[in-house]
C-alpha positions as CSV (number, residue, x, y, z in Angstrom):
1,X,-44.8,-44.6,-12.0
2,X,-44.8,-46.8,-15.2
3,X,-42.7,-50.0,-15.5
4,X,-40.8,-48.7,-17.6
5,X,-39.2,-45.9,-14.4
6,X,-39.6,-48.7,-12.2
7,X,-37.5,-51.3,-13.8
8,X,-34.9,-48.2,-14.4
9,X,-34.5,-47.3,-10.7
10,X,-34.3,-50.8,-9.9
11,X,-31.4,-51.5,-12.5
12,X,-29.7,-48.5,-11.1
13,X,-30.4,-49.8,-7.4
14,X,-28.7,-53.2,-8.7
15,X,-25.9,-50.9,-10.8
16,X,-24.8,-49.1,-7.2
17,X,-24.8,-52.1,-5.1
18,X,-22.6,-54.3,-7.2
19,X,-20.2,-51.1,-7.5
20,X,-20.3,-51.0,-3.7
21,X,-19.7,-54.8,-3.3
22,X,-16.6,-54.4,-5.4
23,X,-15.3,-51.4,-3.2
24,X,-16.1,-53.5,0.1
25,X,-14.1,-56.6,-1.3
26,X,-11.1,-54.3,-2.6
27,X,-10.6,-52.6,1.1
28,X,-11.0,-56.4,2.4
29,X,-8.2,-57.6,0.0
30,X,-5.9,-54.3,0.6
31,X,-6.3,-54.1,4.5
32,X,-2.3,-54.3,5.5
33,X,-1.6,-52.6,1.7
34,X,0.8,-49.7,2.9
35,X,-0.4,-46.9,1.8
36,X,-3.9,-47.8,1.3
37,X,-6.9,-45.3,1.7
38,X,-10.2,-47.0,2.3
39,X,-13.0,-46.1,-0.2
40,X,-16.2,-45.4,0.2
41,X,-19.4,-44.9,-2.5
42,X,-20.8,-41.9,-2.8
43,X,-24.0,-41.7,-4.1
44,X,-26.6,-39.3,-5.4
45,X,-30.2,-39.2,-6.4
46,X,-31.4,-39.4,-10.4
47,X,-33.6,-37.3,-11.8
48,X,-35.5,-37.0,-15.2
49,X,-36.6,-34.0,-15.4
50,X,-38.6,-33.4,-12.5
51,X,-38.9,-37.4,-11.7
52,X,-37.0,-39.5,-9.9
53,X,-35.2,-42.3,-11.9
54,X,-32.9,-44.1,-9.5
55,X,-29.9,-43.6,-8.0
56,X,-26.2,-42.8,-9.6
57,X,-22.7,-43.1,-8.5
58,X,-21.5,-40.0,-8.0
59,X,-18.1,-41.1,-7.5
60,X,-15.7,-42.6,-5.4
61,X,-14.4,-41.0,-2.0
62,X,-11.0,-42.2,-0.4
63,X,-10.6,-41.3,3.2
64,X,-7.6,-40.5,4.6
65,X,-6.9,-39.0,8.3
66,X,-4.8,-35.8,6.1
67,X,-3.8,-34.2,9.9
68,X,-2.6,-37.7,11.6
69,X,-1.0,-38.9,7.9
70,X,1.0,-35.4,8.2
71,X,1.9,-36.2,11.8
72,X,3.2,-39.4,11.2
73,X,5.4,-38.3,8.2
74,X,7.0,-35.7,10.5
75,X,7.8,-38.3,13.3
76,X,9.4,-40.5,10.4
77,X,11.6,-37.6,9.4
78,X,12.5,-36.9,13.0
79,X,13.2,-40.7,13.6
80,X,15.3,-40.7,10.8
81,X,17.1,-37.4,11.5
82,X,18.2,-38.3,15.5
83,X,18.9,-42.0,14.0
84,X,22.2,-40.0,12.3
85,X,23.6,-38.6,15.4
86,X,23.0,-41.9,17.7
87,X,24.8,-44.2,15.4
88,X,27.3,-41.8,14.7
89,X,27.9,-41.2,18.2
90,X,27.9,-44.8,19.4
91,X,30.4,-45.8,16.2
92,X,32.7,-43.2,17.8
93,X,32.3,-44.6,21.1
94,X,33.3,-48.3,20.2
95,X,36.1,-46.6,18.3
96,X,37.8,-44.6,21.2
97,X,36.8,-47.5,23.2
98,X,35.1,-48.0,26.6
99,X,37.2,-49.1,29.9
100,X,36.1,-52.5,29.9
101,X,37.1,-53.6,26.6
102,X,40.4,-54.8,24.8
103,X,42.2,-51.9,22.9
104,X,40.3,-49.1,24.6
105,X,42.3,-45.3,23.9
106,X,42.3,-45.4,27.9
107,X,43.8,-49.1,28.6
108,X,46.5,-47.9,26.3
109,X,47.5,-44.9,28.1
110,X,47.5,-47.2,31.4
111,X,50.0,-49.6,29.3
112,X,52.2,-46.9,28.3
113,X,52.4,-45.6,31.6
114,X,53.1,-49.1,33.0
115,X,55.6,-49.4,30.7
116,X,57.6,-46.2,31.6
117,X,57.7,-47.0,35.1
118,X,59.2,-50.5,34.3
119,X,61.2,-48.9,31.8
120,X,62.7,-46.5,34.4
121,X,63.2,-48.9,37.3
122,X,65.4,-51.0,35.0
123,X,67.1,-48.8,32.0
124,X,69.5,-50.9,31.4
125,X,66.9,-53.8,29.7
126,X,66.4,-53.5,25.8
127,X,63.2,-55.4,26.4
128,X,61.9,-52.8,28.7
129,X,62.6,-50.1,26.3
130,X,60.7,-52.1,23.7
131,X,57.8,-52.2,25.2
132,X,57.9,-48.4,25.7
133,X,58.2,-48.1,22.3
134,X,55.0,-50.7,22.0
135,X,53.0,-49.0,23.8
136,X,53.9,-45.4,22.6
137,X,53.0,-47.0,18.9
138,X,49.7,-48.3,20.0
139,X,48.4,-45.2,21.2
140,X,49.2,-43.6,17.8
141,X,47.5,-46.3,15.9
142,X,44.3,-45.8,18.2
143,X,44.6,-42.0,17.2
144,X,44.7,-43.1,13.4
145,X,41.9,-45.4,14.3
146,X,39.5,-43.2,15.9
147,X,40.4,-40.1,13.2
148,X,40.0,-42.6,10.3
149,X,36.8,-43.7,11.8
150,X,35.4,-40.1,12.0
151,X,36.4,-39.2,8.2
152,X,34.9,-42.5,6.9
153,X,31.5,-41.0,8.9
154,X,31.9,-38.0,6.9
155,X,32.5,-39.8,3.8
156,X,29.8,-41.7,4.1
157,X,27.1,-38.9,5.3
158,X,28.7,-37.0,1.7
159,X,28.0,-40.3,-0.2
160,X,24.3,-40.6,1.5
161,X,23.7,-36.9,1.0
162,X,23.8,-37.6,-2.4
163,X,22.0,-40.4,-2.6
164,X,19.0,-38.7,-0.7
165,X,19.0,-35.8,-3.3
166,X,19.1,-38.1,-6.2
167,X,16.4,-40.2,-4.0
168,X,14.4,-37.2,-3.3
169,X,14.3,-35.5,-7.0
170,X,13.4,-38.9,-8.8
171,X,10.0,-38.8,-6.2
172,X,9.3,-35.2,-7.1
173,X,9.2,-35.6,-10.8
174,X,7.1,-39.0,-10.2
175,X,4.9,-37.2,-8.3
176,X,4.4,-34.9,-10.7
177,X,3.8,-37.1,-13.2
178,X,1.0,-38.7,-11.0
179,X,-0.4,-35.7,-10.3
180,X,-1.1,-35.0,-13.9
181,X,-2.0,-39.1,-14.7
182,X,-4.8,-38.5,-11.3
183,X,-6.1,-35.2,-13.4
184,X,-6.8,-37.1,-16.6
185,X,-8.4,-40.2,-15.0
186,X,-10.5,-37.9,-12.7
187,X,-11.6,-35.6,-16.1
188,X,-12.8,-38.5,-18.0
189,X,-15.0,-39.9,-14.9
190,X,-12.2,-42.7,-13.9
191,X,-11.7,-43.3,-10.3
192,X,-8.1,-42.9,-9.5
193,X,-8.2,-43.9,-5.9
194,X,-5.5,-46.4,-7.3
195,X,-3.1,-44.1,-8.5
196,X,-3.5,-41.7,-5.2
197,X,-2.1,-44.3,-3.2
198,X,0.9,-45.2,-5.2
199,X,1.3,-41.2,-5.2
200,X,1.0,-41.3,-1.3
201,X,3.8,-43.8,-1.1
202,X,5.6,-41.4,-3.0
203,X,5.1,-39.1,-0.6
204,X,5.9,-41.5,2.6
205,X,9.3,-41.9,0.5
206,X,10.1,-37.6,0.7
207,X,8.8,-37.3,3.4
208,X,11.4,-39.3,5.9
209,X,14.4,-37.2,3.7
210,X,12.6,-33.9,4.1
211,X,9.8,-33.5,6.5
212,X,6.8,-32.4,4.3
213,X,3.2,-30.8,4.5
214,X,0.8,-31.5,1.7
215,X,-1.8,-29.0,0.6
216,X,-4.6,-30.1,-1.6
217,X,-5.4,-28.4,-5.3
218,X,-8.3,-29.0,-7.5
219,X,-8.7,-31.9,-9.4
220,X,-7.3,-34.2,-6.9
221,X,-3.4,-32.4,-7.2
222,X,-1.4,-32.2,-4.4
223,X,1.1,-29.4,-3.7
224,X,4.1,-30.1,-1.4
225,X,6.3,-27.7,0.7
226,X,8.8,-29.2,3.4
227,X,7.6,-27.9,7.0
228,X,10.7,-25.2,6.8
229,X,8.6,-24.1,4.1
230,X,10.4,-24.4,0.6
231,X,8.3,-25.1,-2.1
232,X,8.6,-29.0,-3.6
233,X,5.7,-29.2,-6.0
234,X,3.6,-26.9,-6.8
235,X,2.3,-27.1,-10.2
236,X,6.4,-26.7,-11.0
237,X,8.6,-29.1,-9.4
238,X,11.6,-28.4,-7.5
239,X,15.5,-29.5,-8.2
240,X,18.1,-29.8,-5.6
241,X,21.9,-29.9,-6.6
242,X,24.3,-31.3,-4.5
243,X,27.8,-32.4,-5.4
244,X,29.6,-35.6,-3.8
245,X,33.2,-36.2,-3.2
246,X,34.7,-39.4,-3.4
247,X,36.8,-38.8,-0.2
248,X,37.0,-36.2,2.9
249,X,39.2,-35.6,4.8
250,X,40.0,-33.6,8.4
251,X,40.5,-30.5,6.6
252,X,38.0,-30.2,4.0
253,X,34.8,-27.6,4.9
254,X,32.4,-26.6,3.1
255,X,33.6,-23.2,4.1
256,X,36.4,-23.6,1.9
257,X,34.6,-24.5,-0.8
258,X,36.1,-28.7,-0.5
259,X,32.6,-30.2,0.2
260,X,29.0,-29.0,-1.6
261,X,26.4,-27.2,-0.2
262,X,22.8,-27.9,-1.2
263,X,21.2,-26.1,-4.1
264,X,17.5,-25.9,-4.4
265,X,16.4,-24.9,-8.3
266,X,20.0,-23.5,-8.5
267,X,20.1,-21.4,-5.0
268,X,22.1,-22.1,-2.6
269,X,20.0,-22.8,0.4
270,X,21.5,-23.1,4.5
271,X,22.1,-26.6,5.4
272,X,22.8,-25.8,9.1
273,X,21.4,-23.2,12.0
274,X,17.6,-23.1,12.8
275,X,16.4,-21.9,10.1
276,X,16.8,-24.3,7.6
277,X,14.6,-25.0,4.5
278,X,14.7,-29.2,4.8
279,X,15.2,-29.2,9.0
280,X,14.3,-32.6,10.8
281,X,15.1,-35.1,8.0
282,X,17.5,-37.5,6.9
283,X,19.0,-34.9,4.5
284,X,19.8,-32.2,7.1
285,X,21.1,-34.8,9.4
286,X,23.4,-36.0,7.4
287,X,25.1,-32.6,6.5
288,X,24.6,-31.9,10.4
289,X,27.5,-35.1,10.7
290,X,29.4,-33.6,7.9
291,X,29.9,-30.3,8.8
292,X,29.1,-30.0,12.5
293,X,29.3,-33.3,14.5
294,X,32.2,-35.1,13.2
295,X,34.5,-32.1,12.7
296,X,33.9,-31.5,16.2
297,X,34.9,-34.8,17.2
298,X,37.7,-34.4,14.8
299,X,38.8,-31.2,16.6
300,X,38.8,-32.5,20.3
301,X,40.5,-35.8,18.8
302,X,43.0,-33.3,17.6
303,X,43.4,-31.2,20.9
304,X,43.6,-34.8,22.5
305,X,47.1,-35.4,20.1
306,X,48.3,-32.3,20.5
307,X,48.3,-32.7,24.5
308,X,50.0,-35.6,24.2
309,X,52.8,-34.3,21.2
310,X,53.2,-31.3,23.3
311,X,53.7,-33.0,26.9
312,X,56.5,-34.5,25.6
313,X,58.3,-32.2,23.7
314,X,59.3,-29.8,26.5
315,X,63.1,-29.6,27.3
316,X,62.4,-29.9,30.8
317,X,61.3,-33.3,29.9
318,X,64.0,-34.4,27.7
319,X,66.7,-32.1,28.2
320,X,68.3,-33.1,24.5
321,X,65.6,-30.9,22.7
322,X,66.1,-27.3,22.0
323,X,62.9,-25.4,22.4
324,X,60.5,-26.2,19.0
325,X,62.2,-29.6,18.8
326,X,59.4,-32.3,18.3
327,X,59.5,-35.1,21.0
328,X,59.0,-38.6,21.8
329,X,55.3,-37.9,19.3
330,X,55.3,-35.7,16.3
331,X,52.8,-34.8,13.7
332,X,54.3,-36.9,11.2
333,X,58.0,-36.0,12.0
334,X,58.0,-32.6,13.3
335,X,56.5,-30.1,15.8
336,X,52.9,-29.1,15.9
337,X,52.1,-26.2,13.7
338,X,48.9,-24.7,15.3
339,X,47.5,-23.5,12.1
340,X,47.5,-26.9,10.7
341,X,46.1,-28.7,13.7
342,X,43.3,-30.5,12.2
343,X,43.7,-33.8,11.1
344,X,46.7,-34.3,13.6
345,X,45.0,-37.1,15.2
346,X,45.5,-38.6,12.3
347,X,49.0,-37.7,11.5
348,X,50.6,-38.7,15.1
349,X,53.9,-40.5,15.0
350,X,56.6,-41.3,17.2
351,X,60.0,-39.7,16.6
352,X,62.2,-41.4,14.4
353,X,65.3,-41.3,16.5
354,X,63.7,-44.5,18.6
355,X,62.2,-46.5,16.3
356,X,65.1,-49.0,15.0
357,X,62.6,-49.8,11.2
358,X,63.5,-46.1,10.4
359,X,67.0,-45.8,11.6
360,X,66.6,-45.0,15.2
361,X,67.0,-46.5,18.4
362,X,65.3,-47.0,21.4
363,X,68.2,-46.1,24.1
364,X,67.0,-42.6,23.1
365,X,64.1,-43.2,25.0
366,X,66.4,-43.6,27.9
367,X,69.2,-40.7,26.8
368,X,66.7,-38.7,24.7
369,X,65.3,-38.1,21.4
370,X,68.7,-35.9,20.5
371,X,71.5,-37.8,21.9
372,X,74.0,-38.5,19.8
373,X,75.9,-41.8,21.6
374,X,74.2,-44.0,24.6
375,X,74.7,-42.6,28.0
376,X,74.8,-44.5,31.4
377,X,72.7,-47.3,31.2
378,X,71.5,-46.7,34.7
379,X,69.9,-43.2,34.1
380,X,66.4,-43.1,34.5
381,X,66.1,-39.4,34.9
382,X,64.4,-39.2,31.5
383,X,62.0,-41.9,32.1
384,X,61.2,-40.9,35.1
385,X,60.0,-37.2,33.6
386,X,57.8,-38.8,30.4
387,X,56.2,-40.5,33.1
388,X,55.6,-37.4,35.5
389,X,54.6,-35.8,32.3
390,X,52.0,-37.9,31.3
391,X,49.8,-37.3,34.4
392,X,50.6,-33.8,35.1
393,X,47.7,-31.8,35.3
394,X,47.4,-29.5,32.1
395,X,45.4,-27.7,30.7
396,X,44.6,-28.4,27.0
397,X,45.8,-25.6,24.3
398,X,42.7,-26.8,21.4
399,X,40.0,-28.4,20.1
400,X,37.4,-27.2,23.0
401,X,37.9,-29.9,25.8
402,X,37.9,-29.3,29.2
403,X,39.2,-26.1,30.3
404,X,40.1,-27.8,33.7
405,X,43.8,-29.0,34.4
406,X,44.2,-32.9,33.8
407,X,46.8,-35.7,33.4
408,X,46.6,-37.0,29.9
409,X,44.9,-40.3,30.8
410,X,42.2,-38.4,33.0
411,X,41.5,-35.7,29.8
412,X,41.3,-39.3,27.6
413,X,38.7,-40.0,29.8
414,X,36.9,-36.8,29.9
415,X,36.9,-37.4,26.2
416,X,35.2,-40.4,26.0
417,X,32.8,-39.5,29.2
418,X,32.1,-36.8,26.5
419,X,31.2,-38.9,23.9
420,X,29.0,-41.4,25.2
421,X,27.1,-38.7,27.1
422,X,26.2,-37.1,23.6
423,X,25.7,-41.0,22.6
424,X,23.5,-41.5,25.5
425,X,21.4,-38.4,24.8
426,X,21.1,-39.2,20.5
427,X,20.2,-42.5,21.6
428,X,17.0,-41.1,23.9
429,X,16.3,-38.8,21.3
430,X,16.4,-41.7,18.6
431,X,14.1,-43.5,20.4
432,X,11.4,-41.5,21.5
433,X,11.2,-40.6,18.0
434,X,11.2,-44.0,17.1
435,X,8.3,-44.9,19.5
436,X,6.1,-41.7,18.3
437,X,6.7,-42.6,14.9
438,X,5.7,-46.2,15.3
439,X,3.0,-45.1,17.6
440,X,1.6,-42.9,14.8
441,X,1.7,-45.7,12.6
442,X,-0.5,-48.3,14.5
443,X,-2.7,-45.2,14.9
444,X,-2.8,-44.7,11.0
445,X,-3.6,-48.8,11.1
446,X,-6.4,-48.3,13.2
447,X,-8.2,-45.9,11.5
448,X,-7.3,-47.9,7.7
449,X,-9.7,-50.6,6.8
450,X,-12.0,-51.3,9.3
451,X,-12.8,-55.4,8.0
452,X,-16.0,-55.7,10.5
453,X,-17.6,-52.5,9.3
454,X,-16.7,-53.9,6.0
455,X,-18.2,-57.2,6.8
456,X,-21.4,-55.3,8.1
457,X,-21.5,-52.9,5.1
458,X,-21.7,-56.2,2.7
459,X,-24.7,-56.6,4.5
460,X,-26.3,-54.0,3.9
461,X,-25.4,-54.5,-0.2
462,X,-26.8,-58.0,-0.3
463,X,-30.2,-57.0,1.2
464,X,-30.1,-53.9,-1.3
465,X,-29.1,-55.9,-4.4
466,X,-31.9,-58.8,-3.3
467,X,-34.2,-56.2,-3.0
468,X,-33.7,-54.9,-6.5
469,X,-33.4,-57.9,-8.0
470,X,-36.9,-58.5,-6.6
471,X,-38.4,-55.5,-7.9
472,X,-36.8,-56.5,-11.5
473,X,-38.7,-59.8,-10.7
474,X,-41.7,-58.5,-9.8
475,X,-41.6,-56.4,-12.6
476,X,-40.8,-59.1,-15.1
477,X,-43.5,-61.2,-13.5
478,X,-46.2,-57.9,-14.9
479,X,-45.0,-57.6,-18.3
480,X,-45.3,-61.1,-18.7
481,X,-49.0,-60.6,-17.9
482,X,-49.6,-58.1,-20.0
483,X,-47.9,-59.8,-23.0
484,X,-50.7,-62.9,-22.1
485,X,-53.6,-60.2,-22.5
């Protein structure tokens, strides 16, 4: 071997360990980087010809766990998918109310029916009837309360919807454009280990709105399809339409053509059942509340009102109503129409004949809703009935509650037995996701940047580089000789 070879393979010796020090000290420095994929030098023999001359860098490998990366991506999209349904469910909860706090739907009813037993052993007190008329009012405004609560939900899941489709195309066409930046850097010998990671971020971004699978391409490209398997990106990227509504309300469906649907490159695509396209994210949750979870607590809301309308509009109760009279509640003034029952939760009033700040009075709720002049002050007969009424088993006529008979403050309760039930099992859901997502995560930590095997791999460079340094001495040390001969 002449000098000349030798001082080449040792200059290429000291060329490969300063390029691997500067990989060691940038997976040091980016150990907690999110995102982060830890590289590693790969190297390959020189040749001239038929002689070794060194050794090159062949390039720059960053290593990723692909399969547990994938897994984790999926538990963030499940995470954030049963996260919908729990705090919808628990909002709904606090709304109705439970037993043991102020303003709950079922402490009202009790009030009420306190008050109509007063009421009815004492007719003749004003007072009495007054707080009747209280109490009646505050179940109505819980009604509003809980049905406004609901409709805000689904607001806000339309709003969110939107957001995660404007969200969700902005990262496809990055992505794209990454994927096209990674190609050029790679062709002109660049490493763009860099530029991956800021692309997998990206990715980490998609994936919790659509649970993804990425597929590998030449050139360091990446394809994406969402696990339902719609194509993302692909060479072309995809589009998703979706059109947002500044309000919704009890009757609005997408059905009818009130609320959007989801478009994917101008194609309608199904946003519920189990074969969606984009199942197990944020996005699919969301119009899961929308279209499926709230107006089914909007519906037994409803069936809960109309109980409650229709208990007291019987003429066996108040013997003042003809038959399709509305009674002591109304949906906004008159009887319940069954074809326009949703949204009556919303809608549920007291009669105007008994409330004296819209020209009524509240004797009628002594004399009833269609007397004309006040009867004897001593008749509790009517009273006595709204009372019987109210707790008379029943069974309900909509909105899919119970098909057992119940008093109207045991189906209230059924209700919200209902509710937190489907609270409790979001909430379990929720957080075993939650727990394999963050369980994945410490996993993907793990198996990052390894800063001992870093510390020992410096090691291993210093000796190298030393080593080739002394060869370039050594060397130095001969031609210096032969230039004294």
């Amino acid at each position: 071997m002449s000098i000349g070879s030798a001082l080449t393979n040792a200059l290429s010796g000291l060329n490969a360990a300063s390029r691997g020090v500067e990989l060691v000290s940038s997976n040091v420095a980016n150990a907690s980087t999110p995102g982060y994929g830890t590289r590693e030098l790969s190297l390959m023999s020189r040749t001239t010809g038929t002689t070794g001359s060194g050794v090159q860098v062949a390039g720059v490998v960053r290593v990723v766990d692909q399969a547990l990366l994938t897994d984790r991506r999926i538990a963030n999209a499940t995470a954030g998918s049963t996260g919908v349904g729990a705090d919808f469910f628990s909002a709904l909860e606090a709304a109705l109310g439970t037993p043991d706090h102020d303003g709950a739907l079922s402490q009202r009813i009790d009030d009420f029916d306190t008050a109509l037993l007063q009421a009815a052993s004492m007719p003749n007190s004003d007072a009495r009837l007054a707080l009747v008329l209280n109490q009646a009012q505050r179940i109505t405004q819980q009604f509003h309360a809980v049905s406004n609560q609901i409709q805000t939900a689904r607001s806000n899941a339309d709003q969110a919807i939107a957001r995660d489709v404007d969200q969700l195309n902005d990262a496809l066409g990055r992505v794209s454009a990454m994927n096209q930046q990674i190609r050029s850097e790679t062709a002109v010998g660049h490493d763009a280990s860099a530029l991956m990671d800021q692309r997998q971020q990206l990715i980490d971004s998609i994936s919790t709105i659509v649970p993804i699978r990425e597929v590998s391409r030449d050139h360091n490209q990446l394809a994406l399809f969402t696990t339902g398997g719609a194509m993302l990106l692909d060479g072309q990227t995809a589009k998703f339409g979706f059109s947002p509504v500044s309000l919704v309300t009890a009757d609005m469906t997408k059905a009818s053509g009130a609320l959007s649907g989801l478009t994917l490159n101008g194609r309608d695509i199904a946003t519920d059942g189990g074969a969606r396209l984009i199942a197990g994210g944020t996005l699919a949750a969301r119009f899961e509340l929308r279209d499926a979870l709230a107006p089914t607590a909007q519906a037994q809301l409803d069936g809960l009102a109309r109980d409650l309308i229709e208990r007291f509009a019987d003429p066996a109760v108040d013997p003042t109503l003809n038959p399709g009279d509305p009674g002591l509640f109304t949906d906004d003034g008159v009887a319940v129409d069954p074809t326009l029952e949703a949204g009556l939760a919303g809608r549920i009033a007291l009669h105007t004949a008994v409330v004296p700040e819209e020209g009524g009075a509240v004797w009628r709720l002594r004399d009833g809703i269609g007397a004309t002049a006040p009867g004897p002050v001593g008749n509790s007969a009517i009273l006595n009935a709204m009372e019987t009424a109210l707790g008379d088993p029943r069974v309900a006529a909509s909105g899919g509650l119970s098909a057992s008979a119940m008093g109207f403050g045991a189906r209230a309760a059924d209700l919200l037995s209902h509710v937190g039930t489907s609270r409790q099992n979001a909430e379990g859901a929720a957080s075993y996701a939650a727990a394999r997502s963050e369980t994945l995560h410490t996993l993907m930590l793990e198996q990052g940047v390894d800063t001992d095997q870093e510390m020992q791999k410096m090691l291993v460079l210093e000796q190298a580089y030393g080593a080739n340094a002394k060869v370039i001495q050594t060397l130095g040390g001969l031609l210096d000789q032969l230039l004294q001969i």
